[in-house]
N, C-alpha and C positions, 0 to 999 in steps of 0.2 A: 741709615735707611730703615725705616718703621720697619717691625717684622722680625727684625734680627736677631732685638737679644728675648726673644723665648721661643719654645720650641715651632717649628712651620708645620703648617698645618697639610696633614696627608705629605705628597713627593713635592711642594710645590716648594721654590726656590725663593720666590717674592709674594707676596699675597699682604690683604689688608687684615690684620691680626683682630677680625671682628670678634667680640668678648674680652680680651685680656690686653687690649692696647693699652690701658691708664697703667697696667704693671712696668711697662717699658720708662716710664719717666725719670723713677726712682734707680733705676737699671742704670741707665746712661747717663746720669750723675756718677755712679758707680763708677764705670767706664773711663771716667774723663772726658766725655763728649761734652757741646754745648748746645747741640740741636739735635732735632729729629726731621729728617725730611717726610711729610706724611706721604701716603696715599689711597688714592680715590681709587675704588677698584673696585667691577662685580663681577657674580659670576653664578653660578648656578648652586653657591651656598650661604651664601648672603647678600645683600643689597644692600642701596643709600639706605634704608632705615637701620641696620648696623652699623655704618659711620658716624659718630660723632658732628662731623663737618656740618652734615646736611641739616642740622636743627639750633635754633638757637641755644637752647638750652645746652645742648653738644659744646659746642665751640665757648662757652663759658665754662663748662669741664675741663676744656683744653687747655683755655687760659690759667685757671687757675694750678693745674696740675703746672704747667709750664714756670710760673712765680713761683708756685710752693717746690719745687726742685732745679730753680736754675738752669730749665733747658726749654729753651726758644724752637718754633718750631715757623721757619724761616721759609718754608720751600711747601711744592706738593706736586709729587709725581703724579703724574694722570694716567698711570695705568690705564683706565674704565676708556680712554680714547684711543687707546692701542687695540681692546678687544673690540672695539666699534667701529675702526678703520676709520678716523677721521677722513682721511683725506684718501684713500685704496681702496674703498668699498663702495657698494650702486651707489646713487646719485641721493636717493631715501634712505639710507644709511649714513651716507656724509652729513644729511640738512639734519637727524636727530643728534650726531653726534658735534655738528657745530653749536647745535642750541646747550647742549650738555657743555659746552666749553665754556661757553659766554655766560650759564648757572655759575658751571665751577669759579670762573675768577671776580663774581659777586662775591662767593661765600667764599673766598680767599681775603676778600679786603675785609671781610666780616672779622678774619680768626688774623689782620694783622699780617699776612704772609708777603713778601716780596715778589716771589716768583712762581710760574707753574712749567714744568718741564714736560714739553709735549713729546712722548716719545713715539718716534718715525722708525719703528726697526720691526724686524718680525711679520707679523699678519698687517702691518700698517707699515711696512718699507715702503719709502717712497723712489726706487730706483728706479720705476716705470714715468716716463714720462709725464704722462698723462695723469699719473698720483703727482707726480711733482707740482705739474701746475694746478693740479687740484688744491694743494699743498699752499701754495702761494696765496690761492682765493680766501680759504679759510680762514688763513690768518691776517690776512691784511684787512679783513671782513672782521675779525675778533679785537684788535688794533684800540678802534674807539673804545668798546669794553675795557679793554687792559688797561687804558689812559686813564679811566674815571677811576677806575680799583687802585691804584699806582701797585702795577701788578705787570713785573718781564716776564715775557714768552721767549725758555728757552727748551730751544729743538734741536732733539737728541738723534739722528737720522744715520742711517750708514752709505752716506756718500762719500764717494772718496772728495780729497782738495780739492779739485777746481768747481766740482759740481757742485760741492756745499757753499764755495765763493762765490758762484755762482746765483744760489737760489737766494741766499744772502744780500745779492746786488738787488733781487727783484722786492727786496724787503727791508729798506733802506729804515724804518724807524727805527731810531734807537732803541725803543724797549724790547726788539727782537734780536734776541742772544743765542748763542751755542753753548750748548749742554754737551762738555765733550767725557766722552764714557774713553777710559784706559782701556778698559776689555773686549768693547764692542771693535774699537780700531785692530786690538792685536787681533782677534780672530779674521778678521778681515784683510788683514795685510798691511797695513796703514799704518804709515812713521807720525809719530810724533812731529817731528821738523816739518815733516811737510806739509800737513794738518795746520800747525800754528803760524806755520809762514804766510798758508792762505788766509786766513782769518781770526789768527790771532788776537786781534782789536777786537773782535766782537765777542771773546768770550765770556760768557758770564756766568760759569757753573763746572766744578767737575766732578764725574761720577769716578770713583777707582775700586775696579777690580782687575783679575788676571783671569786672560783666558790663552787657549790654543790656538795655534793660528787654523785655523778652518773647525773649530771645537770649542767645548761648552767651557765654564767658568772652572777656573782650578784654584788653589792658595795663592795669596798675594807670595810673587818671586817664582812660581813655579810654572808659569807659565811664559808667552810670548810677549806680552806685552813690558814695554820699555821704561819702566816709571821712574828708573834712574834718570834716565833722559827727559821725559817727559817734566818732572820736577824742576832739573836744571832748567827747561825752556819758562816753566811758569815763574822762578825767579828773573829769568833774565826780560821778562816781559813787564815785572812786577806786578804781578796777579797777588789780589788782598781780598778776593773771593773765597765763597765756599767751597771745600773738599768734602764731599758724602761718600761715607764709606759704604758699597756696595758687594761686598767681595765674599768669595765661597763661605757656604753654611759648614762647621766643625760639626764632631758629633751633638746630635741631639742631649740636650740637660747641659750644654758646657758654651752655651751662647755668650756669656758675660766673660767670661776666658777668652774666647776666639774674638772678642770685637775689643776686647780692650788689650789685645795682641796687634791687632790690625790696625791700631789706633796709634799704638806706639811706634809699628812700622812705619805709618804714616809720617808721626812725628821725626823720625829718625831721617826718612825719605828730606822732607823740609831740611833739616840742621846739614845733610851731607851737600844739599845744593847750597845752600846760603853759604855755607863756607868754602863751597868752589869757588863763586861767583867771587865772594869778598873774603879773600885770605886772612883780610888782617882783623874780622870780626870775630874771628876766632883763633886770637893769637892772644 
């Protein structure tokens, strides 16, 4: 996840690393990564004009930083539609930040990106009904967009199983995927098993971090979440998707340490499910 490996700016956890993102490329080569997931994101310290994204000139930066260090950058968290309530906020809040969406996955097909992950958590949960079917509208509305970009919408939201199978049913195109977060489920209560039993098939994304259950994000293992379990189910589903690493910031100056720790955790996660699954692949 952009951001990670240098230091964050002020207390904040995620943020778009405006001025020193072109450092991150050479980083996560470093690391052993093979992407960066970006993101779009404002706030009251920078704006689209410090993103790269929003300019042509930008996104030919990106490319080429991305050839000249082997690291694709595949995805793009929309943060900037979480702080805009796509689908939770007045009715003039929804329509600027629909149009903002349907920019964003122009200038996603521009920079070559597959997917954009709409995140539904926090000031933009959609557990309210009425955000829900707001939920619905916006995207089946953003749909023809996403089709001409060849660009999936996937939605990162904290419903439990049946209500994400649910909203799911009312969103039957293919290129509308789950972005299932490790962390956001444990803090919330939510198995793994029961999550992918509901909708398993439509996964198209995973975010892994560890959190508390009813509490903020901790080190990957010291928390609630299942990712022993969670892993065994992505094998036995045969999931050949992406894994974004999203997981607690280590001390500050020791970003390339902590994510190429988390990296190998990961890896290591993979190898103990594959060899559940299939004894004799590692025999």
């Amino acid at each position: 996840m952009q951001g990670r490996l240098i230091p964050p700016s002020g207390e904040r956890i995620q943020s778009f690393p405006a001025g020193r993102w072109a450092e991150e490329f050479p980083l996560a080569a470093r690391a052993g990564l093979d992407a960066i997931e970006w993101i779009d994101d404002i706030d009251d310290e920078f704006d689209d004009a410090d993103n790269p994204l929003w300019s042509d000139a930008g996104v030919e930066q990106i490319r080429a930083l991305a050839e000249a260090h082997g690291i694709a950058v595949r995805s793009i968290c929309a943060d900037s539609l979480m702080r805009a309530r796509l689908a939770a906020g007045p009715a003039r809040e929804r329509a600027v930040a629909s149009e903002r969406l349907h920019r964003l996955l122009q200038r996603a097909h521009l920079l070559g990106v597959s997917r954009v992950v709409l995140p539904f958590v926090d000031s933009s949960s959609i557990l309210d009904a009425d955000a829900r079917a707001a939920a619905v509208r916006v995207i089946a509305a953003a749909e023809p967009t996403a089709r001409a970009a060849g660009v999936e919408l996937h939605l990162e939201a904290d419903l439990g199983p049946a209500a994400f199978a649910a909203l799911l049913d009312e969103l039957p195109d293919d290129l509308v995927r789950v972005n299932y977060d490790s962390g956001n489920s444990a803090s919330l209560g939510y198995r793994p098993a029961d999550e992918l039993a509901a909708y398993g098939p439509r996964l198209g994304s995973v975010h892994v971090k560890d959190r508390v259950l009813g509490g903020t994000t901790v080190p990957l293992g010291t928390g609630d979440a299942k990712l022993d379990e969670l892993f065994g189910l992505l094998v036995a589903l045969d999931y050949t998707g992406p894994v974004v690493l999203q997981a607690a910031r280590g001390p500050s100056g020791d970003e390339l340490a902590t994510v190429t720790a988390q990296r190998e955790t990961v890896d290591a996660l993979w190898e103990k499910a594959r060899s559940a699954h299939n004894p004799r692949s590692s025999a």
